[in-house]
ROGU-485683 format. One record per residue: residue in three letters; x, y, z of N, C-alpha, C in turn. Coordinates in steps of 0.001 Angstrom, whole numbers, padded with zeros to 6 digits, always signed. Example, Ala and Ser with C-alpha at 12.3 -4.5 7.8 and 13.67 -1.06 7.14 Angstrom:
! residues 2
Ala+013190-005690+007800+012300-004500+007800+013200-003300+007800;Ser+012850-002250+007080+013670-001060+007140+012900+000030+007870;
END
This chain:
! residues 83
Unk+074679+130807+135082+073894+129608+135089+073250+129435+133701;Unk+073235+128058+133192+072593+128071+131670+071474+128259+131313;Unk+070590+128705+130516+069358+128678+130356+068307+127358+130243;Unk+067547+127231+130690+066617+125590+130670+064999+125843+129803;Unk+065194+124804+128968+063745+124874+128302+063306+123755+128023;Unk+061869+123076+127615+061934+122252+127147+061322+122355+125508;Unk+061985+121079+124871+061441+121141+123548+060634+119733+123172;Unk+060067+120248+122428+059673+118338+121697+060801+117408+120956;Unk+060319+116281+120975+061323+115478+120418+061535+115775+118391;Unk+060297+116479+118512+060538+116699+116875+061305+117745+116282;Unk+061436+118693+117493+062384+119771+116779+063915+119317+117548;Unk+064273+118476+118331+065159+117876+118847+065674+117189+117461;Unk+064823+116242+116912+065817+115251+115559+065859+115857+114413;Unk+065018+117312+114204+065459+117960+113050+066320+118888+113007;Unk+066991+119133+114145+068360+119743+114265+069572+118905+113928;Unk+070912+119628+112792+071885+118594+112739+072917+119630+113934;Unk+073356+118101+114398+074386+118525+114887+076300+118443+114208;Unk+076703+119848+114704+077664+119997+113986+078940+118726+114448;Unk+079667+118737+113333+080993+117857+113095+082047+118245+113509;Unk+082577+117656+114526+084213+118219+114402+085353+118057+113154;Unk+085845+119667+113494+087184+118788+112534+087427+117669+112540;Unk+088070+117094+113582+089074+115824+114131+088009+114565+113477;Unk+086737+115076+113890+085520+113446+113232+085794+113732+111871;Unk+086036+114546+111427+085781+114769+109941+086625+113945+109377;Unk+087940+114638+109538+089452+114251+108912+089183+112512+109783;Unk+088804+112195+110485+088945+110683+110894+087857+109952+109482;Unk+087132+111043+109448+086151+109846+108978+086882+110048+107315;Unk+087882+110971+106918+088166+111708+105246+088918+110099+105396;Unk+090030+109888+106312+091121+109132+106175+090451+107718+106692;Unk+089428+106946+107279+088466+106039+106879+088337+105614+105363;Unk+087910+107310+104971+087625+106826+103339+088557+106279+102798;Unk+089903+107093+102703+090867+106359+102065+090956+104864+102299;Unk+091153+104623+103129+091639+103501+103618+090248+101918+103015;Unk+089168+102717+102961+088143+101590+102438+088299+101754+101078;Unk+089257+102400+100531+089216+102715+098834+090197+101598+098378;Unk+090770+100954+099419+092221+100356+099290+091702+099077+100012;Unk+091511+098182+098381+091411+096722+099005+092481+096314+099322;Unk+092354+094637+099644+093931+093548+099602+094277+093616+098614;Unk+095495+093686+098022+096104+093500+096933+096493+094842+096298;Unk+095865+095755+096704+096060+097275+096307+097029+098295+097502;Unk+097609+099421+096946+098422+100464+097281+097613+101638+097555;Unk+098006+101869+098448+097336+103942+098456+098423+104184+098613;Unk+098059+105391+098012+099547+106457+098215+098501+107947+098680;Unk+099282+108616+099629+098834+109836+100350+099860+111098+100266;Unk+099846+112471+099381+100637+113180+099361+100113+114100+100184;Unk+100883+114654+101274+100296+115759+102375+100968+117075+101424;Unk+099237+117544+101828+099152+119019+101366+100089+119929+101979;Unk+099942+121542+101382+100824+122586+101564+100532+122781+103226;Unk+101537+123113+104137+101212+122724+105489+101453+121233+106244;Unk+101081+120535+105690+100864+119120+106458+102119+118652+106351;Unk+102629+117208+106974+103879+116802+107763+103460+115588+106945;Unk+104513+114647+106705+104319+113461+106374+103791+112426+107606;Unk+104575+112693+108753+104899+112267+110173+102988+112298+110531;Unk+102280+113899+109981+100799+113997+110531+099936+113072+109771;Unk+100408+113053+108310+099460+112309+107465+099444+110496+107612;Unk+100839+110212+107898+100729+108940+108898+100276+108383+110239;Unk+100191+109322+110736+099342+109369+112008+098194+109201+112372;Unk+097557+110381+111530+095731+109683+111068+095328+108854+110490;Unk+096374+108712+109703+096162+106942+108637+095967+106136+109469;Unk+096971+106258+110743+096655+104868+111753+096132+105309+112721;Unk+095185+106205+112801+094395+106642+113927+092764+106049+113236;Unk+092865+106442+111792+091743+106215+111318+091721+104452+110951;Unk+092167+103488+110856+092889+102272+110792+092205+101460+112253;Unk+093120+102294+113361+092846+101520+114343+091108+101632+114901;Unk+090897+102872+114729+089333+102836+114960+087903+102109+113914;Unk+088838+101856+113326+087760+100554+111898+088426+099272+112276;Unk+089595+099109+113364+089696+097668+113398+090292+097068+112236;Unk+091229+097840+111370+091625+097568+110290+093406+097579+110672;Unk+094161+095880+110032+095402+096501+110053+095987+096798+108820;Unk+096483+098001+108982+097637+098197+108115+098479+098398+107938;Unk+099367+098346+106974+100949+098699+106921+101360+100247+106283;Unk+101858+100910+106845+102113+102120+106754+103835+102020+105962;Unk+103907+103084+104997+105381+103251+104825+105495+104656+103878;Unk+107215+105545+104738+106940+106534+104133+108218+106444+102982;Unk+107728+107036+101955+108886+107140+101048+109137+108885+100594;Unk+110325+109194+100903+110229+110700+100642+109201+111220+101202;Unk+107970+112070+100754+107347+113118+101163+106220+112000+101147;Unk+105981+110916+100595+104787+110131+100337+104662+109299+101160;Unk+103251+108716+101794+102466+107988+102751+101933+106686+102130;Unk+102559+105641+101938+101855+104430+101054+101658+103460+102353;Unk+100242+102880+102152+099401+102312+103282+098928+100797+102320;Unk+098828+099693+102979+098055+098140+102539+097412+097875+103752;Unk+096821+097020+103124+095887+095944+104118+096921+095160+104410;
END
């Protein structure tokens, strides 16, 4: 059974709470994607490990959760994304 206590609300909002991976990398590939106006290119090279197939994936995972469309395309090993 868990332990129960109570605390104040002040040591409640000066605690951070931790990040997931998955929020993280959503919010890394957000960034990209706000770095890249209309009229501009990103290009995304997946690191040692990573899949082209994964790095497109979060592109439009992170995309669809900003309500943003974009166009995804892979060339060789590279991930190039537009508005």
């Amino acid at each position: 059974m868990p332990g129960f206590r109570r605390v104040s609300r002040e040591e409640t909002s000066s605690r951070r709470t931790a990040v997931s991976p998955s929020v993280a990398r959503l919010k890394q590939y957000q960034g990209y994607i706000k770095k890249v106006t209309p009229g501009l290119t990103g290009r995304l090279t997946p690191s040692k490990g990573e899949t082209p197939a994964a790095v497109r994936r979060r592109l439009g995972a992170a995309a669809a959760a900003m309500g943003v469309k974009l166009t995804v395309k892979r060339i060789g090993d590279r991930v190039f994304f537009w508005r």
